[in-house]
Every structure is written in C-alpha cells, then in structure tokens.
BAZATI-703277 format. One record per residue (C-alpha): x, y, z; residue number from 1. Coordinates in pm, 1 decimal, m for minus. Layout:
% BAZATI-703277
         X         Y         Z    n
         X         Y         Z  NUM
...
***
This chain:
% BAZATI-703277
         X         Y         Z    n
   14860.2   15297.8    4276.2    1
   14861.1   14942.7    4456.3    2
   14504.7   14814.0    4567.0    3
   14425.8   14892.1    4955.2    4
   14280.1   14626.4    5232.3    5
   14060.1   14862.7    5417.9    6
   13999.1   14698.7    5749.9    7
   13629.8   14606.2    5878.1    8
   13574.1   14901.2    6089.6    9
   13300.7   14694.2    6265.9   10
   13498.8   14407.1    6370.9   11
   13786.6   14489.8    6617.4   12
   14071.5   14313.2    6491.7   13
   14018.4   14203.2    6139.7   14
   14301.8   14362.6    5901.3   15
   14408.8   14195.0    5630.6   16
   14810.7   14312.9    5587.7   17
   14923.4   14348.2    5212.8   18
   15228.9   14317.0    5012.1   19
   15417.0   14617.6    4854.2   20
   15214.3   14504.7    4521.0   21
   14862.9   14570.0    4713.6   22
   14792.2   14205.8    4699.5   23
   14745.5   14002.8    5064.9   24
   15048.6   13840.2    5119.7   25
   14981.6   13463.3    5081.1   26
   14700.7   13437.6    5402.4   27
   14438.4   13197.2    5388.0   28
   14099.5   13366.3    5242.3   29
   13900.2   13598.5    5508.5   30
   13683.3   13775.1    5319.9   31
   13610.1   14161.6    5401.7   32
   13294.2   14309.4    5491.0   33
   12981.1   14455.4    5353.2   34
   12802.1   14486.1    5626.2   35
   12612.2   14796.7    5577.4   36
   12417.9   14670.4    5242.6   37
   12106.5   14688.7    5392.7   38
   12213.3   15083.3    5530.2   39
   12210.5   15238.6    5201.1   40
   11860.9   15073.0    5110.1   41
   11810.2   15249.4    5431.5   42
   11863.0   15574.4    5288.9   43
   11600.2   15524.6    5034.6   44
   11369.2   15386.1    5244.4   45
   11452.9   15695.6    5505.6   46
   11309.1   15889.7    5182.1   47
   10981.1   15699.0    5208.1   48
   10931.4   15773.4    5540.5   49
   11009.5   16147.5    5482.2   50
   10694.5   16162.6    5282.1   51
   10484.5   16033.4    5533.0   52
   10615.4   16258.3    5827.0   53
   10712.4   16574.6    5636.6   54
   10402.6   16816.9    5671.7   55
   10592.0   17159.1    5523.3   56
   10428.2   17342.3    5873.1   57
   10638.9   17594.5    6018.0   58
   10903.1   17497.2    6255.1   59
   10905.4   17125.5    6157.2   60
   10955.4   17191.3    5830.4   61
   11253.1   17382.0    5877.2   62
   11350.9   17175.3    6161.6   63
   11415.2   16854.2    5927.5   64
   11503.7   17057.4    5586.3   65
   11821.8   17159.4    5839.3   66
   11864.1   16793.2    5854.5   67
   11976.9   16731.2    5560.3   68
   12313.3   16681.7    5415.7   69
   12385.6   16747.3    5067.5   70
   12623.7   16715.7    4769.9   71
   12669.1   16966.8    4442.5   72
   12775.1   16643.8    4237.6   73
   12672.4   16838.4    3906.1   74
   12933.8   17106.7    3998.6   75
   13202.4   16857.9    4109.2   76
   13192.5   16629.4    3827.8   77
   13093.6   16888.7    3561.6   78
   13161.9   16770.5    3204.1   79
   13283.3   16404.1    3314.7   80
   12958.1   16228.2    3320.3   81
   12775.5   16023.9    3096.5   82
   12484.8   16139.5    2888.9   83
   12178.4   16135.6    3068.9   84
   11907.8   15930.9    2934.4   85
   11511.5   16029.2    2919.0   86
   11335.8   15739.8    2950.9   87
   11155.8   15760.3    3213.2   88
   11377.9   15564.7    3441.3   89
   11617.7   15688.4    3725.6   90
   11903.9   15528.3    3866.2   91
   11985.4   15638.1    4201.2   92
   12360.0   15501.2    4357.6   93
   12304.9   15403.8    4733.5   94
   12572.4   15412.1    5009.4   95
   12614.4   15312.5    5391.7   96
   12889.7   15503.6    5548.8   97
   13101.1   15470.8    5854.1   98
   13177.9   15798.9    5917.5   99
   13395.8   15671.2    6194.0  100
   13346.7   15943.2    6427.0  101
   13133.9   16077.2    6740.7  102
   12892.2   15818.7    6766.9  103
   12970.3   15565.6    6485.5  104
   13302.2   15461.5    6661.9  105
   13151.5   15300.6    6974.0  106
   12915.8   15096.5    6684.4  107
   13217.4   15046.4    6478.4  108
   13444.3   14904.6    6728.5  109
   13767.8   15115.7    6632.2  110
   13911.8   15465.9    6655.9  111
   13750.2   15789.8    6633.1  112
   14016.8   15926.2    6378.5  113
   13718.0   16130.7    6122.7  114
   13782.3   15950.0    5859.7  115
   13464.7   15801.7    5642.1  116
   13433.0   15481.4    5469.0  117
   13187.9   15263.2    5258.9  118
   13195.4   14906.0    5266.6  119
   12872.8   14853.1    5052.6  120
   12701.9   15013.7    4754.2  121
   12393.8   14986.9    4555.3  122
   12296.6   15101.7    4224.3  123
   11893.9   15136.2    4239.0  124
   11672.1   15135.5    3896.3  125
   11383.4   15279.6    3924.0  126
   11231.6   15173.6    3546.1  127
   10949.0   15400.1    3391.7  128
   10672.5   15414.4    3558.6  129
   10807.6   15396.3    3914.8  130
   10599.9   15017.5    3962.9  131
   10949.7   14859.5    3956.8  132
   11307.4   14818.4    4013.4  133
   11631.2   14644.8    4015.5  134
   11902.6   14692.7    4246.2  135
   12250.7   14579.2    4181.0  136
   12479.7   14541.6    4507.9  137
   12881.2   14678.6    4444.7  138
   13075.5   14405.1    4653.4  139
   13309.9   14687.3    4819.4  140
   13638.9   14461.0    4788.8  141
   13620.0   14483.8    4412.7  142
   13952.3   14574.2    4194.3  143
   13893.7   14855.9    3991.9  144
   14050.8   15152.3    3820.6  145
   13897.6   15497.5    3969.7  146
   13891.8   15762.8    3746.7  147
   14095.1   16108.9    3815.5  148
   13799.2   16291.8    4053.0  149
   13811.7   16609.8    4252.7  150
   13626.6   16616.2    4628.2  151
   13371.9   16886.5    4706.3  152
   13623.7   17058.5    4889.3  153
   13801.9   17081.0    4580.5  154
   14110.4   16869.7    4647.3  155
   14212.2   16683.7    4349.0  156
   14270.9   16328.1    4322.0  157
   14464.0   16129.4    4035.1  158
   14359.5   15823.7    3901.6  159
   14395.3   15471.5    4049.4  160
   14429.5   15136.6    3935.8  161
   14327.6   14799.1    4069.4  162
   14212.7   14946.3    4427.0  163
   13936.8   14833.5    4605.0  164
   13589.3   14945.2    4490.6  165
   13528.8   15089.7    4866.8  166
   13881.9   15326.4    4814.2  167
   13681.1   15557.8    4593.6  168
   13487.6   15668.2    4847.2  169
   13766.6   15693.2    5147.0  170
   13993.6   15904.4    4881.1  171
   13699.6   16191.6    4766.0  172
   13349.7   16102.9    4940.5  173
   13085.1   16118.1    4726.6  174
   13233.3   16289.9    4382.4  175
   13444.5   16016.2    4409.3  176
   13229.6   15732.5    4439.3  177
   13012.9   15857.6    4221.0  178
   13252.4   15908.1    3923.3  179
   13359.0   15557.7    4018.1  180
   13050.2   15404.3    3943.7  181
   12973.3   15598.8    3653.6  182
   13276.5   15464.1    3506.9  183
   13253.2   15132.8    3556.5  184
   12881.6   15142.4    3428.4  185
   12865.8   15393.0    3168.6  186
   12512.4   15506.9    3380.7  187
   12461.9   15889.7    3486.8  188
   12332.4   15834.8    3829.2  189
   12054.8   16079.4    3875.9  190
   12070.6   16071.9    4258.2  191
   12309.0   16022.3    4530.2  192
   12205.7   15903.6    4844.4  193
   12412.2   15791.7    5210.2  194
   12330.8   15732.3    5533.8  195
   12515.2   15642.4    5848.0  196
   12488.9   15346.5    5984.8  197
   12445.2   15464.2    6300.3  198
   12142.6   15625.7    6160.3  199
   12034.8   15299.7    6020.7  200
   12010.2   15186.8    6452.8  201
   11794.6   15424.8    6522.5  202
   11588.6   15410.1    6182.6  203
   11506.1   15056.4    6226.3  204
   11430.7   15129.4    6628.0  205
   11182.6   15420.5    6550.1  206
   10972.7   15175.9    6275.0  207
   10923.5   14937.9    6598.5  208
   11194.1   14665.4    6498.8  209
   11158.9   14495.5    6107.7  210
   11030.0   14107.7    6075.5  211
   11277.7   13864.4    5884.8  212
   11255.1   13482.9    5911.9  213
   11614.7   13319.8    5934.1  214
   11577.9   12929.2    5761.6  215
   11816.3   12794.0    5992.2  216
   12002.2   12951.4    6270.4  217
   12303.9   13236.9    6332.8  218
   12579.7   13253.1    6599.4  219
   12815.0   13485.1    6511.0  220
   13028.2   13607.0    6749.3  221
   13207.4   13863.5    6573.2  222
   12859.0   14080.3    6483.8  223
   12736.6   13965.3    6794.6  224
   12406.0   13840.4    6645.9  225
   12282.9   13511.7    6799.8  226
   11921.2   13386.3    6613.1  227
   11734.2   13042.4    6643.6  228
   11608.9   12925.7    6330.7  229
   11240.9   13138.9    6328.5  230
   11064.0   13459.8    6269.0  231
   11193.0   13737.4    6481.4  232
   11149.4   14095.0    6513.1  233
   11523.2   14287.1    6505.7  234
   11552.8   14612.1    6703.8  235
   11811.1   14824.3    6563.3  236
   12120.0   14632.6    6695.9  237
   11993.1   14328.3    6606.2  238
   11917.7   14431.7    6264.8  239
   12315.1   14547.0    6225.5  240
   12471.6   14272.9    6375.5  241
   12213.5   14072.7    6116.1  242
   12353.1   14298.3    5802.9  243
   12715.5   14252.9    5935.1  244
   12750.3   13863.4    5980.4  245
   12923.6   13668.7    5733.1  246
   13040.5   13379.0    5959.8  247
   12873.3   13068.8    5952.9  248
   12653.4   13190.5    5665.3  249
   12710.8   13122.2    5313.6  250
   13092.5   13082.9    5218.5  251
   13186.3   13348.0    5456.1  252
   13232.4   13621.9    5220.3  253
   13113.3   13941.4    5142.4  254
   12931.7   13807.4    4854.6  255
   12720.1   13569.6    5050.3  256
   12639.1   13862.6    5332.4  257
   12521.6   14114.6    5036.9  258
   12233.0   13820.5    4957.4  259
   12155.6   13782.2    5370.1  260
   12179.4   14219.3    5337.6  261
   11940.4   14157.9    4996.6  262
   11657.4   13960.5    5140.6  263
   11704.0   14214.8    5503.8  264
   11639.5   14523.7    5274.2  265
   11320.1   14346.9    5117.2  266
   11205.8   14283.1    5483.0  267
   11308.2   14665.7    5558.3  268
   11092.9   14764.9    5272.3  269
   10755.7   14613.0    5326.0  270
   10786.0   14711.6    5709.3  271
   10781.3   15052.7    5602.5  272
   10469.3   15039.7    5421.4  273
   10229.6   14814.1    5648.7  274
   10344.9   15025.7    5957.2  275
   10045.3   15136.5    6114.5  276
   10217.6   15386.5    6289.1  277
   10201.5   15660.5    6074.4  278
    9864.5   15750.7    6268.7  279
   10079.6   15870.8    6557.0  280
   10181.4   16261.6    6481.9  281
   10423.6   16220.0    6740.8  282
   10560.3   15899.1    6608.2  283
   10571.8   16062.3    6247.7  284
   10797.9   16318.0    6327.4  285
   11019.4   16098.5    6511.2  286
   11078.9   15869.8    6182.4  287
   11123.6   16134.7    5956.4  288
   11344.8   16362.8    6198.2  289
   11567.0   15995.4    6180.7  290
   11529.1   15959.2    5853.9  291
   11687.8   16341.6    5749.5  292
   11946.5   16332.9    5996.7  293
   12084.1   16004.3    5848.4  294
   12090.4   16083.3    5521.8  295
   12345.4   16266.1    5267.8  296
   12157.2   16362.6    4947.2  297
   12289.7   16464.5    4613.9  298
   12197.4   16871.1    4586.9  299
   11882.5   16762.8    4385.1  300
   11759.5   16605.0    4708.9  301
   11861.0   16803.3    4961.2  302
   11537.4   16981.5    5098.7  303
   11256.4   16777.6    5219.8  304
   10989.5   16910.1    4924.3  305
   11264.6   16717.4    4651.6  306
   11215.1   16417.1    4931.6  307
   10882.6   16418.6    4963.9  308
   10846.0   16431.6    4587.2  309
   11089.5   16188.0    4527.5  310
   10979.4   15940.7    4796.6  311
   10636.3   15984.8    4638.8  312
   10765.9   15810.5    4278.8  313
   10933.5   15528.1    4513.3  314
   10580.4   15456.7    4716.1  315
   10453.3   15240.7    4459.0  316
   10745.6   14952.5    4425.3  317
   10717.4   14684.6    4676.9  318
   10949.5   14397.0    4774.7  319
   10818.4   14167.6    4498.9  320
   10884.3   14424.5    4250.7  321
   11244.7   14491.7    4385.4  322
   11470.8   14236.4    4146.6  323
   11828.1   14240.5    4398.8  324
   12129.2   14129.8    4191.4  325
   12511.9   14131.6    4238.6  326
   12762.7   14271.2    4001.2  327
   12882.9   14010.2    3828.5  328
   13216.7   13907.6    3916.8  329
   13517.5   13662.5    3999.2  330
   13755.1   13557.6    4242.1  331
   14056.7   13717.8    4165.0  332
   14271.9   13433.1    4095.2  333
   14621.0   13620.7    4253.4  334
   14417.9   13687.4    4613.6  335
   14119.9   13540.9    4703.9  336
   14033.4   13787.8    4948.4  337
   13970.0   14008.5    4610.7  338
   13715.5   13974.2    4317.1  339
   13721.1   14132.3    3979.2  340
   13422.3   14241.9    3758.5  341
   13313.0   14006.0    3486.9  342
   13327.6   14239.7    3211.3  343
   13120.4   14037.0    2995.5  344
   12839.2   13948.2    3234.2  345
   12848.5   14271.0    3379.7  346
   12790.0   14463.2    2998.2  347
   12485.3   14268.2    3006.9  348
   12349.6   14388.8    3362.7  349
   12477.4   14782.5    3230.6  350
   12299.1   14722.0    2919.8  351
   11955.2   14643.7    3062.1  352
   11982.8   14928.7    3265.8  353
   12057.1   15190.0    3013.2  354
   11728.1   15047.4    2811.8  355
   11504.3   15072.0    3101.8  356
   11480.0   14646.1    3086.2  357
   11473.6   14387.7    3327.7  358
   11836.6   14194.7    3408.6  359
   11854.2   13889.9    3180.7  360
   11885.7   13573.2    3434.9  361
   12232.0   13477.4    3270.2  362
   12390.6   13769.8    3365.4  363
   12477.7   13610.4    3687.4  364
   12554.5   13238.7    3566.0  365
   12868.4   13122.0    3629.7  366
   12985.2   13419.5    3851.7  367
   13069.7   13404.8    4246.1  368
   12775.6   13524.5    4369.8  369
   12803.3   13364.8    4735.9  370
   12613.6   13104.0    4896.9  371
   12364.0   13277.5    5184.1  372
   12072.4   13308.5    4961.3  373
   11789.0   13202.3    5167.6  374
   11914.8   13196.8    5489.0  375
   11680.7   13491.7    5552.0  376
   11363.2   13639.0    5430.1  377
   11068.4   13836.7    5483.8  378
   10771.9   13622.3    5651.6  379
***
C-alpha cells in the first residue's frame, strides 16, 4: 500500500497531491501539520482535572461517568501485544483527534464528512514512582509499516507499508493506532487516551486561559495567531491557533511545531496545578464535565473512579519533571515533505523506556528535530 498525504484539516487549502508511488510529486517542501500536540497532553491533563472535580455524589457522578468514551483495546488486539512489564512504570499513548464532524468542522476549516483523524501523538512514561516522566512526540507524517489490525467494530484491516504514521489511526481508530505504536516500539501501552480538539477550546477556556511567554514574535496567518514578543494569557482559540502554527517558526515543519506544542503542554501543565479555582464548586464541575466529554479512554479508564485514581498517580509530576523528546528521525531523502524513523537512535529512546530510565541525550544527536525550540515557554 503506497504512503497517503492526509491534508491539514485545519488549514483550508493545504493538500499536498502525490504520485501513484505515494511519494509528493516533485513540489517544493511544505511540511504537514501537527497541530494538535499539545491536545493529547490535553487529555491527560483533562484526567488531572477529573480528580479535582469528580466528587462520586449522585447525579454528578453519573452525569460525567456518561461522559466518557471508551475503548476494549485488550479485546481488539488480544494476543498481538507485547509483554507487559512490572516495573512500576506506565506508558500511556496520547492522541488529539479531529473527528471532523458537528462541531470540529467549523474549527477545522473543511467538510463535515465523519471521518476522524490524528495529526499528533505522544507516548507518555510515567517511571516508578509517578515523580517523573518522559514524553516522546510521534511526528504524524512519519513512513511506517502498520501492522494487520482489526477496528472495534470489528472490520479488519491488512497490513501497510511506508504510510504515514497519522494513516493508522484514519484506517482503524484507536486498535489501530495503538497496534501501530506498539510495533514500532516494542512497548505495551497500558493506557489509551484522545481528546478532541475541539474539547481542547473549551478545556483551556474553562482553566481561565494558560500563560506562555513567546521569545520573539508570531504572525501566522494561516492559524490565525498574531503574538508580540511577551507573556500572554491564550484563551482557547488562541491557544490552538498557538499549537497549530508552523509558519514563521522554526523551519516550518511539523518537527519544529511539536517543540512550540512541547514547551505549550509544559505551560498547560503547571496552569492546572496553581489554578486557584478549584475553590469554586461551580467552577469544578464545569472543568471536569469538559474534561470527560473530551476525552476517549482505553476500557481501563473509562469511568471516572479509574480517572480519579489514575489522575491521582499523575498529580505529583510537574513541568520540570516532564523530559519532552521527539522520535528520532530523518528527512526522507525521496520527499522531503516525509521523515523516516532513525532506527538506531530510536532503539535507544525504546530501550530506556522498557527499563524504566531516563532518555540518554544522544538519542536525539544528529536527527531532524526542528528548529522552534524556545520560541515559547512557560513564564
């Protein structure tokens, strides 16, 4: 099966045509989009937030347990996973989804025709002990092979090889994507968790905007995000256009947006725990009504008690203790609208994982890792 150019969903008019091979047909580089990084960290911060708000009383309890979406992933992928290891450590994979539909497609800028895609993806380490973690960002216009994987609606899919990373999830959903990335790492993920980035709007409008200093300043046209260099405070909108923009930053790729999405998500994470909100019943329920409607949880997760408990082993990890990586990889030489996995650097990121230790430094030398790091940061 030939790779796929999935357009940007978010920015009307961006396709990128390809030959009968899969491969873009000669055009100068325009690199694709991973604009909703910072929406899967969303999810798990949604999580957080679930903890805070979810009281288990009555009617709101079974108000936001209603919320929830979730996936069997042990009964689609039954007997085609990786061993999973008891150390202490949990790796949870992390997606943003345009679900393309309802109210996504007046956010996404194209048609309402149902179908769901994922431009971004994060695996998420949580190493023994729950103090720390590492997070390593998928760049979603990756060539890889998928593996053979059936949907939970039990339509089977055969394997493909050299498609975009972001094709696994378009073909099955989550079974998919999940296999996927088991795969390519060798990792069981323990958890599963997606959210909507229309979802991620209103999450970051209900925590009363999130802080980020931009080093120098941002006029992108095609997110529509316009900041001075300066401390601001992004609403919702803001905050996407922010996670979408790739022009002007960086080399323009995806790979330089996942950093500017890296250093949001940090932001994202330390607004959620110096909020003084939380005194506010009203304003609880709000966030954590937000929170479970935007989120699709492996069926592990998918009541608010496993959130609540879970959330309460993520509480403890703040932004300094977050290490945000990229898998390694390189410009594919054929199409340079493409990167492929450094399969030696990357053994080296998979191999930390699996033994619950920290990312050696040189697993990223010498890679294309993009050029935006530092353009934005928490204050």
């Amino acid at each position: 099966m030939a790779a796929e150019s999935t357009p940007d969903p978010g920015i009307p008019g961006e396709t990128e045509p390809t030959s009968p091979g899969g491969r873009n047909s000669g055009r100068s580089r325009r690199p694709t989009s991973g604009r909703r990084k910072a929406l899967k960290v969303a999810a798990w911060t949604a999580a957080g937030i679930v903890v805070l708000g979810g009281t288990g009383a009555g009617y709101v309890y079974f108000k936001l347990n209603g919320n929830i979406r979730s996936v069997d992933l042990d009964q689609a992928l039954a007997g085609h996973r990786p061993t999973k290891v008891d150390n202490g450590s949990e790796n949870i994979l992390v997606l943003g989804s345009d679900t393309r539909a309802g109210g996504n497609r007046k956010l996404g800028g194209g048609t309402d025709d149902g179908s769901a895609r994922s431009d971004t993806a994060m695996i998420v380490h949580v190493y023994k002990g729950h103090k720390k973690a590492s997070v390593v960002s998928i760049p979603r216009d990756t060539l890889v092979d998928r593996p053979e994987c059936t949907d939970t609606h039990g339509t089977a899919h055969p394997a493909a090889h050299d498609v975009m990373f972001n094709e696994a999830y378009s073909t099955g959903g989550a079974t998919c994507a999940v296999k996927t990335v088991e795969s390519l790492t060798g990792i069981r993920m323990d958890h599963y968790l997606e959210v909507d980035f229309r979802g991620f709007e209103r999450l970051v409008d209900d925590l009363g905007g999130v802080k980020v200093t931009t080093t120098r300043a941002i006029d992108d046209p095609n997110s529509h995000l316009k900041l001075s260099a300066g401390t601001h405070t992004l609403g919702g909108q803001q905050a996407l256009g922010l996670v979408r923009t790739r022009h002007g930053v960086g080399d323009g790729s995806d790979l330089g947006r996942i950093q500017l999405q890296q250093a949001f998500v940090k932001a994202l994470v330390d607004q959620v725990k110096h909020l003084g909100v939380f005194t506010s019943p009203t304003k609880l329920y709000d966030l954590a009504d937000t929170a479970t409607r935007s989120v699709t949880t492996d069926s592990e997760l998918g009541s608010v008690n496993s959130l609540m408990s879970f959330a309460g082993n993520l509480k403890g990890i703040s932004s300094s203790h977050m290490s945000m990586v990229t898998m390694p990889v390189q410009y594919d030489t054929a199409d340079a609208n493409r990167v492929i996995i450094d399969e030696a650097k990357a053994k080296l990121v998979w191999k930390a994982l699996k033994n619950d230790r920290p990312i050696p430094a040189n697993a990223s030398h010498g890679t294309a890792t993009g050029g935006a790091k530092g353009v934005v940061s928490s204050p």
